[in-house]
C-alpha positions in Angstrom: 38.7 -16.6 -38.0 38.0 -14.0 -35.3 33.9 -12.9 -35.4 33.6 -9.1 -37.0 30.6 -7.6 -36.1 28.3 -5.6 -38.6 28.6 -2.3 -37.0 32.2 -2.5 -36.2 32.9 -3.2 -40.0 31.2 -0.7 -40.9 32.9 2.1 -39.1 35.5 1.1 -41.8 32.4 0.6 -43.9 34.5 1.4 -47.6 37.5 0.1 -46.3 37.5 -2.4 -49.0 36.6 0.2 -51.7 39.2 2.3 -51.0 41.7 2.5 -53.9 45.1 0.8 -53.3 46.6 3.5 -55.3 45.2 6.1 -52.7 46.4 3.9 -49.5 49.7 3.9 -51.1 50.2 7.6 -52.3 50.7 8.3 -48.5 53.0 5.4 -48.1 55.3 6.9 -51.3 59.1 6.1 -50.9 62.1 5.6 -53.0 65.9 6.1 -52.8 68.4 8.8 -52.8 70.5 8.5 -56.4 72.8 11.4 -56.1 74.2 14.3 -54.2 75.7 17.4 -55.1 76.5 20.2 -52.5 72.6 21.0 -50.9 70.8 18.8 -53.0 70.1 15.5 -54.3 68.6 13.8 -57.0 65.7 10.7 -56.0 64.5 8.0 -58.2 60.4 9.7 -57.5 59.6 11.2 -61.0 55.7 12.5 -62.2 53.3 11.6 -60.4 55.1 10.2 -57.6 56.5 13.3 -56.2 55.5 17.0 -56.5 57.2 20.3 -55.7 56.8 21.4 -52.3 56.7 18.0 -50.7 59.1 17.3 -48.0 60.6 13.5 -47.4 62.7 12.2 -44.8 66.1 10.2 -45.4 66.8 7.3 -43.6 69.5 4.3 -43.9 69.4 0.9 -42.8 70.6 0.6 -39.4 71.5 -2.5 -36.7 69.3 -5.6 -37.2 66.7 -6.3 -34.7 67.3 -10.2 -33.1 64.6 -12.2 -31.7 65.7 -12.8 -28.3 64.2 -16.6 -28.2 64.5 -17.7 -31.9 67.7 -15.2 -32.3 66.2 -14.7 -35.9 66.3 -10.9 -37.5 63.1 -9.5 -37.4 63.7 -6.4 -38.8 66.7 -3.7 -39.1 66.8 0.1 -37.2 66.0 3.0 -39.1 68.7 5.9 -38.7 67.3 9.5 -39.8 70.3 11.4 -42.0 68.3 14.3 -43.1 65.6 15.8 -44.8 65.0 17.3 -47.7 61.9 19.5 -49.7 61.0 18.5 -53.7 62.2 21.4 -56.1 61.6 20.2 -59.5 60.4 16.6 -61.0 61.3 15.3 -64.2 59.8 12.1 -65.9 61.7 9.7 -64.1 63.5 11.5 -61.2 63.3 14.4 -59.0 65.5 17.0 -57.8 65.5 18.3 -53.6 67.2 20.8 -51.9 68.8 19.5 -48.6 66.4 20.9 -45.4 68.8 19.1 -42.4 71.1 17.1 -43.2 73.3 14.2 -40.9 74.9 12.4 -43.4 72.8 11.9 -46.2 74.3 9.5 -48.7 73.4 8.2 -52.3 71.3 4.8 -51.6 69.9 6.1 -48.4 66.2 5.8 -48.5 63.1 8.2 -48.5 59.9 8.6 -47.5 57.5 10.9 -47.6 57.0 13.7 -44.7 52.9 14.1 -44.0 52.4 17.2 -41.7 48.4 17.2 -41.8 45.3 16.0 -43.7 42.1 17.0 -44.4 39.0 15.2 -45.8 36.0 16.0 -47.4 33.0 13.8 -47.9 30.8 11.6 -46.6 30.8 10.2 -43.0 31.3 6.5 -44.0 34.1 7.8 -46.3 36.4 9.7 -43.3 35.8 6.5 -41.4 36.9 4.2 -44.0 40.4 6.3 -44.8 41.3 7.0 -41.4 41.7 3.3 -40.9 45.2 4.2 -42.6 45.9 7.4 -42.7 46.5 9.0 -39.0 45.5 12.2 -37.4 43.2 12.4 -40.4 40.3 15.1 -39.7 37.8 16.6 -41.7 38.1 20.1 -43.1 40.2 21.9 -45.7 43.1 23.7 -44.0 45.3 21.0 -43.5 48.8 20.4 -46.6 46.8 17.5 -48.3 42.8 17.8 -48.9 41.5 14.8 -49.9 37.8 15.2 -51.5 35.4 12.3 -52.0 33.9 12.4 -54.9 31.3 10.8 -57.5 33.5 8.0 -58.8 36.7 8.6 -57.1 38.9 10.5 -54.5 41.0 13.6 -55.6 44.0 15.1 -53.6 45.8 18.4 -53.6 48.7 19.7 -51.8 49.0 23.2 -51.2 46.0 23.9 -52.9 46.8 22.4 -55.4 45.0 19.2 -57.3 48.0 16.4 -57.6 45.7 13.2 -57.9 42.9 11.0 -58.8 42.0 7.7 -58.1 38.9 5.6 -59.0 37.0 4.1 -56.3 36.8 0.3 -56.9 33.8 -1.3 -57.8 33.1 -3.8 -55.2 32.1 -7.7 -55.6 29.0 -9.4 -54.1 31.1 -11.7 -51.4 32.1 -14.5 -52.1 31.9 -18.0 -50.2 35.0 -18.9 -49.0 36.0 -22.5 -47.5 37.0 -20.4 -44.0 33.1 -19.9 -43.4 29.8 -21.3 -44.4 27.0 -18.9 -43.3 25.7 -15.9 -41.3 24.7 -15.4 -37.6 22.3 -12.4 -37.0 21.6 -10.7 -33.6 19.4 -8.4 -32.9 19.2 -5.5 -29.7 15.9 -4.0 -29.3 16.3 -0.4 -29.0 12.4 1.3 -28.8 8.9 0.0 -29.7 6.2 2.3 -31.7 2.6 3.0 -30.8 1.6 2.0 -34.4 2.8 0.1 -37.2 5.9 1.5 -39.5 5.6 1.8 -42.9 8.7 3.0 -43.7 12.0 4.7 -42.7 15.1 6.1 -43.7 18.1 7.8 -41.9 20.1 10.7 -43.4 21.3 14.1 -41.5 18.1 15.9 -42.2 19.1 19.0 -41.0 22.7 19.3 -42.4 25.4 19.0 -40.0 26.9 15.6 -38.2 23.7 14.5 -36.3 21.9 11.4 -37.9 17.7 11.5 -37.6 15.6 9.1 -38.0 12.5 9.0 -40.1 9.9 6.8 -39.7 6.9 6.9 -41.7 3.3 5.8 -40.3 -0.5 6.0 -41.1 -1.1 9.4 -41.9 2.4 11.2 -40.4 5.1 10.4 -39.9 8.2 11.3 -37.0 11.5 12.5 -36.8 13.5 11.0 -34.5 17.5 12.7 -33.6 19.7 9.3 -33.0 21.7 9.9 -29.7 23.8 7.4 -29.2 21.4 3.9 -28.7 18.4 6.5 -27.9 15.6 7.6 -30.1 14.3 11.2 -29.5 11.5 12.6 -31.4 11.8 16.0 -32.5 9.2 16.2 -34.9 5.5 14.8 -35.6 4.3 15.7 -39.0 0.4 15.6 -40.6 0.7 14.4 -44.4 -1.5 15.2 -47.1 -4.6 13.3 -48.2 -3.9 9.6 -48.9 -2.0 6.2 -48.1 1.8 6.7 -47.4 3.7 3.8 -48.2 7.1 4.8 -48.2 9.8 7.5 -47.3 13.0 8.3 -49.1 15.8 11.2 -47.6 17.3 12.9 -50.1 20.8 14.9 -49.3 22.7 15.7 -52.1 25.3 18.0 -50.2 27.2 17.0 -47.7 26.3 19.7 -44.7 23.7 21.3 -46.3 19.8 19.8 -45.2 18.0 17.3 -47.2 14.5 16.6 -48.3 12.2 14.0 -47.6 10.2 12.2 -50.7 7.1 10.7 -49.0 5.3 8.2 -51.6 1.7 8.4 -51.4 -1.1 6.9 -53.2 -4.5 8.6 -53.5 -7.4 7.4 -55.3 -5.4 4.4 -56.9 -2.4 6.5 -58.0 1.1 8.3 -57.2 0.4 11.3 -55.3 3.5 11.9 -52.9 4.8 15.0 -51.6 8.6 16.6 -51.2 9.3 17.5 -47.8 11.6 20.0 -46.1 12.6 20.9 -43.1 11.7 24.3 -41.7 13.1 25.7 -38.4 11.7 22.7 -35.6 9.5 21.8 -38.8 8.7 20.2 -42.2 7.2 22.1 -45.1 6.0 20.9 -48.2 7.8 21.7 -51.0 5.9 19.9 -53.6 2.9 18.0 -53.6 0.5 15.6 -56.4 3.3 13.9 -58.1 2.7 11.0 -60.4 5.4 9.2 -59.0 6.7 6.6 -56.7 10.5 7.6 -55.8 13.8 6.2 -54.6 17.1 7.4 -54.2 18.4 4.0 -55.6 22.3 4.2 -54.8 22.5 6.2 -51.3 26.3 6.8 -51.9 25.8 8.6 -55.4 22.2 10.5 -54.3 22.5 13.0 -57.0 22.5 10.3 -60.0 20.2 8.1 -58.0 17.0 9.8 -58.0 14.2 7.9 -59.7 10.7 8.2 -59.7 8.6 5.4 -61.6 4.4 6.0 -62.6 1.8 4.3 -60.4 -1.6 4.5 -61.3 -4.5 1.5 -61.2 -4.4 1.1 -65.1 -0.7 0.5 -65.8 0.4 -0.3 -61.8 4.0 0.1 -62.5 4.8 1.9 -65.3 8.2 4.2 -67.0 11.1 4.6 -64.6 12.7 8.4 -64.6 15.4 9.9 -63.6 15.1 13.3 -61.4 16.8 16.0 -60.2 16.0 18.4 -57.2 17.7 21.5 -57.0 16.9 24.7 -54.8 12.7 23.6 -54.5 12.8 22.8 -58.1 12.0 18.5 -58.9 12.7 18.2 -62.5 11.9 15.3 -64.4 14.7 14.2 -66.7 15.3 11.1 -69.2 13.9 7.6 -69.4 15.8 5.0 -67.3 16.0 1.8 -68.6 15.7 -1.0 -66.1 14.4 -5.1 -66.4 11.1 -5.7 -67.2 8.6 -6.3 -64.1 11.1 -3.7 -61.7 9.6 -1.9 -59.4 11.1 0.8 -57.8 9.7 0.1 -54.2 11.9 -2.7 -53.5 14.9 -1.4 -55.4 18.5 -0.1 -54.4 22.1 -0.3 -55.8 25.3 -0.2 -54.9 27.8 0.8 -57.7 27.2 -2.0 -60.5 25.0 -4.5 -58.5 21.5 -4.0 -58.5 19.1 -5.8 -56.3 15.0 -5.3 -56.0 11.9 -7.9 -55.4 9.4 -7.8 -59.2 5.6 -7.7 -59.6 5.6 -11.3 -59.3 7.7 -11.3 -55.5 11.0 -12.4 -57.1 14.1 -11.3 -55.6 16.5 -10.3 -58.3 19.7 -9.5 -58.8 21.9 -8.2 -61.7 25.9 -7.4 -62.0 26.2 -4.9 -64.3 23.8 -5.9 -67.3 24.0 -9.7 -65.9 20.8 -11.1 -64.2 22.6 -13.6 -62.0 20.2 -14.7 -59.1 16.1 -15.0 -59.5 14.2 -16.2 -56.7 11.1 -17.0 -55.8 9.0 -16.0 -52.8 9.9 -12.6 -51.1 6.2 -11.3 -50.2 5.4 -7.8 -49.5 5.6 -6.0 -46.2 2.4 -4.5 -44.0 2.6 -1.4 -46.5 -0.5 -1.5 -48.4 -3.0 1.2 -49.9 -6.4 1.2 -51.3 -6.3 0.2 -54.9 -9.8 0.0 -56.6 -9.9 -3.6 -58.4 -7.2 -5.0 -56.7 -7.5 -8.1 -54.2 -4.6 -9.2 -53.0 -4.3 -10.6 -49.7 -6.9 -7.3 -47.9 -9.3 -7.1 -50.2 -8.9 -3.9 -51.9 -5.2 -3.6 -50.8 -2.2 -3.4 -53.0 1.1 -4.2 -51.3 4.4 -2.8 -51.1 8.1 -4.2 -50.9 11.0 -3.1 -48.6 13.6 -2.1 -50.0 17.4 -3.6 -49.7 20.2 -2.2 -47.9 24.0 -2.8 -48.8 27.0 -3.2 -46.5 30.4 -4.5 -46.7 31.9 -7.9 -45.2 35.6 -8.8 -46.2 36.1 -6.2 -48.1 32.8 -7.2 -50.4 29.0 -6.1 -50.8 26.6 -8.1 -48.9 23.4 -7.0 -50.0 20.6 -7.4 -46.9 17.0 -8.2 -48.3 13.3 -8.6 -46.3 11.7 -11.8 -46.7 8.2 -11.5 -44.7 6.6 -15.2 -44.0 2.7 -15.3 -44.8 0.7 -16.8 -42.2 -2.5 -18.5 -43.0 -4.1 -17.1 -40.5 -5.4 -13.8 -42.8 -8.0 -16.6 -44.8 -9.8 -16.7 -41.6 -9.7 -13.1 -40.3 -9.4 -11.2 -43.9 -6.5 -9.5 -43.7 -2.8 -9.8 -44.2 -1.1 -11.4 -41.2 2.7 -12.6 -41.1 4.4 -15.4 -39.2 8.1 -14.1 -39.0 11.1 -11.6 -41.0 14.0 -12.8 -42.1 16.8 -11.0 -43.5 18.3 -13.3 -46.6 21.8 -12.0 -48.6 23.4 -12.8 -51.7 27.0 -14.3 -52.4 29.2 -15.6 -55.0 29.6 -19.4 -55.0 32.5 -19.0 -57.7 33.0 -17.4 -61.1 29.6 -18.1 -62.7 27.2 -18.9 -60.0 25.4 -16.6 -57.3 22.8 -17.4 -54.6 20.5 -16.0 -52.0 21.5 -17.4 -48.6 19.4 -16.4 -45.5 20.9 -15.4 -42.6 20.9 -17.9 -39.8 19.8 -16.6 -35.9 17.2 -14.1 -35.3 14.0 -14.3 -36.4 11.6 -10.9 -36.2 8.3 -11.1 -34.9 6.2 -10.6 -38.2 6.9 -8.2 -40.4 10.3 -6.6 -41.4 9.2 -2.7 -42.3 12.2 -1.1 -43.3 16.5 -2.3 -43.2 18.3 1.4 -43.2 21.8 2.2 -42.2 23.3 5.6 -40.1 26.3 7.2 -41.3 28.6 5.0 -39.1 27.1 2.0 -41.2 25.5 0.8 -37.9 22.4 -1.2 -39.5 19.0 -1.2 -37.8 15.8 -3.2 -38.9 12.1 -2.1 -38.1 9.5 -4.4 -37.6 5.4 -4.4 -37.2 3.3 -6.3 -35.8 -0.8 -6.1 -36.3 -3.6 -7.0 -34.6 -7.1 -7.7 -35.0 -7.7 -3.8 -34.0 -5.8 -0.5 -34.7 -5.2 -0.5 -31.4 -3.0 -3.4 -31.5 -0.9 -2.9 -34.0 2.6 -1.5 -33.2 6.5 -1.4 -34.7 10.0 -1.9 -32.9 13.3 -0.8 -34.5 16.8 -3.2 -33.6 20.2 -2.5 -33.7 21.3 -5.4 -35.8 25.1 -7.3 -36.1 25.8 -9.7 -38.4 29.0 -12.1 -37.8 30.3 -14.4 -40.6 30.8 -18.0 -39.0 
């Protein structure tokens, strides 16, 4: 089996979730059943051919021999015409004859794609033009295809023709072709402090991808170009601890927003974000809240904020939506007992996050099908009156998951910091290694976490967040016994299935 990489797969990232129906409605062909005078009647009725479209007519021409094995490996294709969709009935179609050379009843068809245009997200364009050529993005092309909340819809001419679903994908399964993963790692920058947090999204609208990484007291923007980091922004935040950062971009083209979690005086009190010329301002500030986008392909439905205070810790889950400045607070959500939303995301019907009591956990659908013991917290922490966890005074927080495809499935990618014993003697939190551990199907019934074999990082893993390519990159920290010695590095990561 050859070795895919992670960020090659993903530049196909959806490949596997692409609906069959959609591949194929490209690919449409059928058969020539009669002709009279300039037209002819085809065997494509509703739905599989609309007025307007143009198909060409072929017939079977001489075989193709194999020069060595003198086997037929295929037959010539010998064009006799074209012709352009007039009228469809339920189970036929009528077309007036464009050019024709010959055309005859059992000569086949197939259909005549001048241009197509997409509209969506980045991973999606990638993903379909693994199929369809020439595809580019925009809407003045014959067919539009437009990505949208739980499927694909295309029009021709304007016109709306189809829908198809988008598939919902499968945690990967283990297969008797390979037994485990092999992680590399390229070091792309070190930071002069410790992370703790990031996200990537196209902050200011358009195609460039930035950055975001979140630190003690600010946090930078940094434009991705190419393998290089550039900073473009340093920003002061409010009064308090930050311990996480979300990107929020629920147009495509238009800028996003940055939720920035912070807790002050042993509660929520994070602050929206936008970006303002070379700048961020704030849009909103003192929220309650601790917030995720949960599902980063669905952003609009996957706003959640749940209450933090040092009473109740985690408390109700809501769902949100920001609109034009405004962050309004909408129904409960319902999720298992002990989430937290910290170390929480989803991907269609799989959700995976790390509970109050540093369990990894994973459902499908409303099926709990792997708990596991033992995935500690991150070198996120704020002050928490009352609290003693492993810095006296210090509460700590999870990272959260990132999702990618392998095989046409979901592999979800999960942080599992190592404790070192070290922090008994010294009095703080102090880690020995990252890892990143998965989850796959082992058949029907069963599921399990699996950790991913090769690189270890030095520490701490901060944050696992993905570019629009699907390229995947992990951020690290490392502390020492001073400030001064504490510092973060971000890696271009690949993952090959062995």
């Amino acid at each position: 089996m050859p070795i895919l990489s992670i960020f090659l797969l993903l530049i196909s990232i959806t490949f596997g979730l692409v609906p069959q129906e959609l591949k194929e409605f490209f690919n449409r062909s059928g058969y020539v059943v009669q002709k009279e005078d300039k037209k002819v009647i085809l065997d494509l009725g509703k739905g599989k051919a609309f007025p307007g479209e143009k198909f060409v007519v072929e017939r079977k021409g001489k075989p193709i021999v194999h020069p060595v094995t003198k086997k037929v490996i295929g037959y010539q294709r010998e064009e006799t015409g074209k012709v352009e969709i007039s009228r469809v009935e339920e189970n036929f179609s009528e077309a007036r004859i464009l050019e024709d050379k010959g055309i005859k009843a059992g000569d086949s068809v197939r259909l005549l794609v001048d241009s197509v245009c997409f509209v969506g997200r980045e991973e999606g364009f990638y993903s379909l033009s693994e199929f369809i050529p020439n595809l580019r993005k925009g809407e003045d092309c014959q067919y539009v295809i437009k990505e949208l909340k739980d499927g694909y819809g295309v029009s021709f001419l304007g016109k709306p023709v189809a829908f198809f679903e988008k598939p919902v994908g499968e945690l990967l399964k283990r297969e008797a072709h390979f037994e485990d993963f092999v992680l590399k790692a390229k070091f792309l920058r070190a930071f002069e402090a410790i992370p703790l947090g990031a996200d990537i999204c196209k902050l200011f609208g358009g195609e460039k991808d930035y950055l975001i990484v979140l630190f003690s007291g600010y946090l930078k923007v940094y434009e991705m170009v190419g393998s290089d980091l550039v900073e473009v922004i340093k920003y002061s935040l409010p009064p308090g601890e930050p311990v996480g950062v979300q990107c929020y971009t629920p147009e495509e083209g238009k800028a996003g927003v940055l939720f920035v979690n912070i807790i002050s005086g042993g509660a929520a009190s994070s602050a929206v974000l936008k970006p303002a010329g070379n700048s961020l301002v704030i849009v909103a500030k003192n929220l309650p809240y601790i917030f995720n986008i949960l599902d980063k392909d669905n952003p609009k439905d996957s706003l959640y904020g749940q209450e933090f205070n040092e009473k109740s810790f985690w408390g109700e889950v809501y769902h949100f939506v920001y609109k034009d400045g405004e962050i309004v607070k909408g129904g409960k959500a319902n999720f298992p007992e002990e989430f937290r939303i910290d170390g929480a995301a989803k991907k269609g019907n799989i959700l995976v996050f790390v509970d109050n009591l540093k369990r990894l956990r994973v459902y499908v659908g409303n099926k709990e099908v792997v708990t596991e013991d033992g995935f500690g917290p991150s070198y996120t922490v704020a002050t928490i009156p009352g609290i003693y966890e492993y810095d006296e005074g210090k509460y700590s927080f999870f990272v959260k998951p990132a999702f990618t495809e392998i095989l046409k499935n979901i592999l979800p990618l999960v942080a599992r910091n190592k404790t070192s014993s070290i922090f008994e003697i010294v009095g703080f939190t102090k880690f020995t290694h990252g890892e990143l551990w998965t989850v796959i199907k082992k058949d029907e019934k069963y599921y399990e976490p699996l950790k991913i074999r090769g690189r270890r990082f030095e520490e701490a893993i901060q944050a696992i967040v993905k570019d629009s390519k699907g390229n995947i990159y992990v951020i690290t920290g490392t502390k020492g016994t001073i400030p001064l010695q504490n510092r973060g590095d971000v890696f271009l990561v690949e993952i090959n299935p062995l």
